[in-house]
C-alpha positions in Angstrom: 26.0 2.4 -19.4 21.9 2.5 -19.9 20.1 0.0 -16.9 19.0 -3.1 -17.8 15.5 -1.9 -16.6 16.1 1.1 -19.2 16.6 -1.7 -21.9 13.7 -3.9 -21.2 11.8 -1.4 -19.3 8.2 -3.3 -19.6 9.9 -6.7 -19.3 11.7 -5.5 -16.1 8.5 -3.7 -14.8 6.4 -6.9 -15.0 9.2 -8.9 -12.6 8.6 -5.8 -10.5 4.9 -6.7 -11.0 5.3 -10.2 -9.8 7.0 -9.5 -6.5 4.3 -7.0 -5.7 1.5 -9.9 -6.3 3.3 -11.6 -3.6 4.6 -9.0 -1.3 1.0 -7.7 -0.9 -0.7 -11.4 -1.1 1.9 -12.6 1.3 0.3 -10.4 4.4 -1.0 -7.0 3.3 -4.1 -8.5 1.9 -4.2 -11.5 3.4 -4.3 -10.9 7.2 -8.1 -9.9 7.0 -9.2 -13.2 6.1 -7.1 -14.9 8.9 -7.8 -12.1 12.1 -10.6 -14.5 13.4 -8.7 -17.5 13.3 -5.8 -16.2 14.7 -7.4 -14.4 17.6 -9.7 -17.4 18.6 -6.8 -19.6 19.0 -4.4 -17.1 20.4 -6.9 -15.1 22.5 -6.4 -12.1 20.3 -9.3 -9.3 20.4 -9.5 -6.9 17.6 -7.7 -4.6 19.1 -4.5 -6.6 19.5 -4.8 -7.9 15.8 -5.2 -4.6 14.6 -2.0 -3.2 16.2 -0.3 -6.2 15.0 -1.1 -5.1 11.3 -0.5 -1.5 12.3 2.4 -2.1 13.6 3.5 -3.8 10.5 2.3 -1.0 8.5 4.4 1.7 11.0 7.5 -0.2 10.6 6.8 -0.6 6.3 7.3 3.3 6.7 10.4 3.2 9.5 12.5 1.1 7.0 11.2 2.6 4.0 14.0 6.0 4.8 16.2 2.9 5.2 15.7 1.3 1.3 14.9 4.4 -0.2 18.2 5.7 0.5 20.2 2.4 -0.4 18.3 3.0 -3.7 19.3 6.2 -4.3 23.0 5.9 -3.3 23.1 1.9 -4.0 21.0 0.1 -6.3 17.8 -2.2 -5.6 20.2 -5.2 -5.3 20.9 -5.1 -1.4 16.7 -4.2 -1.1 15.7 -6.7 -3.3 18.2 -9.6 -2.3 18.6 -9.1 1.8 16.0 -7.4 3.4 12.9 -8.6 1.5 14.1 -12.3 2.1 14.5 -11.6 5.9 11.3 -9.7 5.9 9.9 -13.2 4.5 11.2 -15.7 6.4 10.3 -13.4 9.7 6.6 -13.9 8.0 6.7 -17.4 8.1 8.1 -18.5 11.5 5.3 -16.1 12.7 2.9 -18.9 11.6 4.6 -20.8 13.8 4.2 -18.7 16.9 2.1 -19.9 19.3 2.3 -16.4 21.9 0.5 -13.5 20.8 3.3 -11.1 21.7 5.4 -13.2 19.6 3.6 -13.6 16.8 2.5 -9.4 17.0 6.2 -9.3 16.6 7.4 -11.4 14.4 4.6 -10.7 11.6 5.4 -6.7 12.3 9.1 -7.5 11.8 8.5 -9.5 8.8 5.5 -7.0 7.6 7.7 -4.3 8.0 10.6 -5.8 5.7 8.4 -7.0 3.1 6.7 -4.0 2.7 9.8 -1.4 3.0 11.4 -3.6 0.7 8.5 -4.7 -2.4 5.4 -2.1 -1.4 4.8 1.0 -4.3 7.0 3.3 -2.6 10.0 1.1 -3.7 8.8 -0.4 -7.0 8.3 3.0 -7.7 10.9 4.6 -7.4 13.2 2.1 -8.9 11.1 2.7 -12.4 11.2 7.1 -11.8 15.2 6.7 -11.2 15.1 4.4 -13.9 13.9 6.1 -17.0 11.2 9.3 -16.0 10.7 10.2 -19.2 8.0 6.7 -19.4 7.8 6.3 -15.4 4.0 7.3 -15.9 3.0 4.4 -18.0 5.4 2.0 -16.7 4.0 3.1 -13.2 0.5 2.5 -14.2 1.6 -1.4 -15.9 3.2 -2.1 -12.4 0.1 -0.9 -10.9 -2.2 -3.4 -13.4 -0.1 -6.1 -12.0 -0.5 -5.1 -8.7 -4.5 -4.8 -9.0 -4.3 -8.9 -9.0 -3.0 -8.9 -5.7 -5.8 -8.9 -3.5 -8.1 -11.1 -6.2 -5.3 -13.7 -6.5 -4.0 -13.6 -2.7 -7.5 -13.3 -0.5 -9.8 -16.0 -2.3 -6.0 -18.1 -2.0 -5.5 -17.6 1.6 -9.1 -18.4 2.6 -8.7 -22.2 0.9 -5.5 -22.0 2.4 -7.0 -21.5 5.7 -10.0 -23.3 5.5 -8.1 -26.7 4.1 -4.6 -26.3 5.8 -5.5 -24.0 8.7 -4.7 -20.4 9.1 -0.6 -20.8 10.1 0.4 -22.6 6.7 -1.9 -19.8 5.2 0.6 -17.4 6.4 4.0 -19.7 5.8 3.2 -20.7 2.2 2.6 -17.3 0.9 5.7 -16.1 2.9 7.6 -18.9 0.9 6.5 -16.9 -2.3 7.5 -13.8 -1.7 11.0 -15.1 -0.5 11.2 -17.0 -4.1 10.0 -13.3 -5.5 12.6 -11.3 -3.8 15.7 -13.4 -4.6 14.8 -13.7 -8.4 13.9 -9.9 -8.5 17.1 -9.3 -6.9 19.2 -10.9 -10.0 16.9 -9.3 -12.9 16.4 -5.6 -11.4 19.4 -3.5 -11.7 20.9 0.7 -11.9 23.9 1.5 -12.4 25.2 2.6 -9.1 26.2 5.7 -11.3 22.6 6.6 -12.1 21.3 5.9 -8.5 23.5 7.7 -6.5 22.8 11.0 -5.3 24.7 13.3 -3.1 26.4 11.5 0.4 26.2 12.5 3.5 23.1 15.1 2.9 20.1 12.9 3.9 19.2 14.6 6.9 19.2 18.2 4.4 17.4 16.4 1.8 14.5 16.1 4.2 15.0 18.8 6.2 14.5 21.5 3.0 11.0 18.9 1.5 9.9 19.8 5.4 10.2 23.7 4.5 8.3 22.8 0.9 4.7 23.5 1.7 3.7 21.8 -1.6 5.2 18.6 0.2 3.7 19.0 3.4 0.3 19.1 2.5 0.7 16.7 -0.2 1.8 14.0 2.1 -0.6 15.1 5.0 -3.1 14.1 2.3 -1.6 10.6 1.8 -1.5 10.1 5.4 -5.1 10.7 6.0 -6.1 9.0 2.5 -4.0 6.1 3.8 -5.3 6.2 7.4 -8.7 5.2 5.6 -7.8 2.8 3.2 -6.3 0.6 6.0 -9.4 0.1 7.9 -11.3 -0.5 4.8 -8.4 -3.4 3.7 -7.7 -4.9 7.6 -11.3 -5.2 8.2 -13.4 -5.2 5.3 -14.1 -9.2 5.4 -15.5 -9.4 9.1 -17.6 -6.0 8.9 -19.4 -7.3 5.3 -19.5 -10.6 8.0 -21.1 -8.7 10.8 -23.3 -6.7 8.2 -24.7 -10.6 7.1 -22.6 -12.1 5.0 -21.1 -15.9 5.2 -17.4 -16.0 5.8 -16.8 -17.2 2.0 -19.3 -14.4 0.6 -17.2 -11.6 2.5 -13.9 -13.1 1.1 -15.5 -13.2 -2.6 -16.0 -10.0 -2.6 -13.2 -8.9 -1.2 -11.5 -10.5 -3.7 -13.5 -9.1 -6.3 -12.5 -5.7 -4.9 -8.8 -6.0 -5.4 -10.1 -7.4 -9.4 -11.8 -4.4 -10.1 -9.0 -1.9 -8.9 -8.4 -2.8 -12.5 -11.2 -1.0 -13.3 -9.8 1.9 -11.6 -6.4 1.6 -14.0 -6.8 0.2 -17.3 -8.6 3.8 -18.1 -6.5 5.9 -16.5 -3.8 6.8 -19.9 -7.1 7.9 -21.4 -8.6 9.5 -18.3 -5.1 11.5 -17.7 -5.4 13.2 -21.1 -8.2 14.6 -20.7 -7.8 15.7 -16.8 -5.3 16.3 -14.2 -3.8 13.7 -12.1 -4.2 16.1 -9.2 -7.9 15.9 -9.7 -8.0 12.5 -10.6 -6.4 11.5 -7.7 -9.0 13.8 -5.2 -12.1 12.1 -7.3 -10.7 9.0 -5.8 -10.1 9.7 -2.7 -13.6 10.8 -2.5 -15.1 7.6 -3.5 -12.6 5.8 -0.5 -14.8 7.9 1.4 -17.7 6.6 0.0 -16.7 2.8 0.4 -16.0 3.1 4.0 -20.0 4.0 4.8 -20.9 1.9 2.1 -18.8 -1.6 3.4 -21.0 -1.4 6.5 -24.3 -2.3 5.1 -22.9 -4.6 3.0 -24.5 -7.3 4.2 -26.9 -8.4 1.2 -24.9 -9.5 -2.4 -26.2 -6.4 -3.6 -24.5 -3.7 -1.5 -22.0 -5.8 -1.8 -21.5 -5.5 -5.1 -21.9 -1.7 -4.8 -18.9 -1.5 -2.3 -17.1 -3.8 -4.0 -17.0 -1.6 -7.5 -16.6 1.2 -5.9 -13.8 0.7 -3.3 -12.4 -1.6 -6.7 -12.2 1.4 -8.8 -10.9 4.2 -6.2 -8.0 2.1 -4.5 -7.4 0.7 -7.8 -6.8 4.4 -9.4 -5.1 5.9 -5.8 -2.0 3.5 -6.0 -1.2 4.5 -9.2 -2.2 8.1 -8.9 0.1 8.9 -5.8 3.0 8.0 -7.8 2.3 9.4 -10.7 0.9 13.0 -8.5 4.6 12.1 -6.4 6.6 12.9 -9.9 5.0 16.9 -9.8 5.8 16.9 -6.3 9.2 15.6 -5.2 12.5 16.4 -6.7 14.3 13.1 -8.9 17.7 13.3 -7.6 16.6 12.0 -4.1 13.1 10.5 -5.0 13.8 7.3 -3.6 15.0 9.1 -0.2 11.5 11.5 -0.2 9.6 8.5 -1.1 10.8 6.7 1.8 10.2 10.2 4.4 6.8 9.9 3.1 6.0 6.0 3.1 7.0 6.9 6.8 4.0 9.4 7.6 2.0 7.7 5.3 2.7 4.1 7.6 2.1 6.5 10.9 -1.5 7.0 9.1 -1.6 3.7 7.9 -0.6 2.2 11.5 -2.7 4.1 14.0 -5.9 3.7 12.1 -6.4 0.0 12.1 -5.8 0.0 16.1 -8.2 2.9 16.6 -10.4 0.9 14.7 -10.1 -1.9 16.5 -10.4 0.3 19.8 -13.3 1.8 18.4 -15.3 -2.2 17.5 -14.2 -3.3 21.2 -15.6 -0.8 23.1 -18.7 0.1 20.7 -19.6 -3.0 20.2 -19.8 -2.9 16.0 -18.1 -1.2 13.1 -20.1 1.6 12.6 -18.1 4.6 14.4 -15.1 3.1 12.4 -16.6 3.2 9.1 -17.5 6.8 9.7 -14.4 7.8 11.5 -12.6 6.7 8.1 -14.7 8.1 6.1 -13.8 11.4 7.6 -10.3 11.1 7.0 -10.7 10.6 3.6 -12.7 13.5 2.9 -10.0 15.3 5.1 -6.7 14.2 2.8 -8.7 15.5 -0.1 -9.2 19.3 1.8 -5.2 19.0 2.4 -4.4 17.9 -1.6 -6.3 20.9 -2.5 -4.5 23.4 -0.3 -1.2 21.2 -1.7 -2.2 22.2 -5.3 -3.1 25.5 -5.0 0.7 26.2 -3.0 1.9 24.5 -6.1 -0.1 26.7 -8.6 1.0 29.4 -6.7 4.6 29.0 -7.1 3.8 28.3 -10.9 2.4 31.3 -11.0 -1.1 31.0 -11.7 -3.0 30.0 -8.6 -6.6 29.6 -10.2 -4.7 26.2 -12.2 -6.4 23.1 -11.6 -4.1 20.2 -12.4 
């Protein structure tokens, strides 16, 4: 019997679209506007506040083998219904916490569900097991939903914070995505007959993508492409902030940022026909590059601006490329399973770099060796998507392809 999601494919990808506005508003995109409240009145430095955030980020990828798999041999229903609702209300008793080891934890815990159960590497994979024949658009329209994240959940959070105070700023967005979850969790279904791949093999599955050296550089590159993206997103507001902007300034254009991503995905049917997503997606990558050096001088409304369209445009077109790229790379049968081994390296990348960052603004002082530290690693994940295509082109047969 065809899904649901195969019948109403676009109707079913825009619910998908929904819970991602408030999975990612909820604490992904939010935290950066509330780190200098919260470590004022819990005496956390930067340091602590980025491992709080990493440590979100590293469980997002721990639990991610977890709901991948129940995906592939399950459904979404379990994912969709239990743990992104326990993720939630984790996220909104940690606005209650008054200790900073128990709020680190409970907003990791709750991060961590929420994420491994409403990030990409879910949504995802529930439209490729769907129907991949039309995962490419229907990736990119979940990806155009998800572009109003960070315009609709930063500018909210800071009037949250600045008229309610920075703990109902975390609670009432957590009430969202709880609300998100449970309707997703009756609209969203697969046949169990059409999501379940071989049992008992998951330790094989990942074993033989580890031997795949197409796979292994290709998520190498997401890791360090990751790795970068997260400082730029956990500490964007208070460098533009430190650079000279107001407190309301740096979350406008923030905000703006995660508008234009847009920018970066209403072209990209058009841009795809006429190039690879391979190269695409290395293009983009570069610009993150470009953003982190550019975010730290951002301290006049026209750098700003600058950083603003071009961070916009590059995250905006990376979240859609890496699935689309994912499709070439990993094998259908188990893509929710390889999604999740990925999401897990990816959240290692994704983890580390905001506390290194932190590390980095304690003891220097200023931003500045994080900006360029980041910077780095971007330029690094597009050196390790290169050596991923050309193993690829290889085994097609004709290494000099550029795709």
């Amino acid at each position: 019997m065809p899904s649901r999601l195969t019948l109403r494919g676009d109707r079913l990808v825009d619910v998908l679209g929904v819970l991602t506005i408030c999975v990612y508003g909820s604490w992904f995109y939010g935290f950066g506007v509330l780190i200098d409240d919260i470590g004022k009145e819990l005496e956390m430095g930067a340091t602590a506040l980025g491992a709080s955030f990493g440590a979100a980020q590293a469980l997002v990828g721990v639990l991610a083998l977890v709901t991948g798999r129940l995906l592939d041999r399950r459904g979404p229903g379990i994912v969709l219904g239990v743990v992104g609702p326990i993720g939630a209300v984790a996220l909104g008793v940690a606005g209650r916490a008054t200790d900073p080891l128990l709020f680190g934890a409970l907003f990791a815990f709750g991060g961590g569900l929420t994420g491994a159960a409403g990030f990409y590497t879910l949504t995802q994979s529930i439209i490729v097991r769907s129907d991949r024949s039309r995962s490419l658009e229907r990736i990119i329209r979940l990806t155009i939903w998800g572009a109003l994240a960070s315009p609709i959940a930063i500018p909210a959070t800071e009037v949250l914070r600045s008229t309610l105070g920075w703990r109902l700023a975390i609670e009432i967005p957590a009430g969202f995505a709880f609300v998100a979850f449970l309707i997703s969790s009756r609209i969203v279904r697969i046949p169990l007959s059409s999501s379940v791949s071989s049992g008992g093999r998951w330790t094989r599955v990942i074993a033989t993508a580890g031997r795949d050296p197409v796979i292994r550089w290709y998520a190498l590159a997401a890791v360090s492409a990751t790795a970068a993206v997260s400082v730029l997103l956990v500490f964007q507001v208070s460098i533009m902030r430190w650079a000279g902007l107001s407190a309301a300034s740096a979350a406008g254009f923030a905000g703006a940022r995660g508008l234009l991503q847009l920018a970066g995905r209403l072209p990209l049917r058009r841009a795809l026909s006429r190039t690879g997503s391979w190269r695409l997606l290395a293009v983009a990558r570069l610009c993150v590059a470009g953003s982190c050096l550019i975010v730290l001088v951002a301290g006049s409304p026209v750098v700003a601006g600058v950083y603003t369209v071009l961070a916009g445009t590059s995250i905006g077109a990376l979240s859609a490329l890496d699935g689309i790229v994912a499709r070439d790379v990993l094998p259908v049968d188990d893509f929710g399973s390889l999604m999740g081994a990925v999401a897990l390296l990816v959240a290692l990348g994704g983890g580390v770099a905001p506390v290194m960052a932190g590390r980095l603004t304690d003891v220097t002082g200023d931003p500045t060796a994080s900006g360029f530290t980041a910077a780095a690693a971007a330029v690094g994940s597009v050196a390790c998507l290169a050596v991923a295509r050309w193993h690829r082109n290889v085994r097609s047969g004709n290494p000099a392809a550029a795709g």
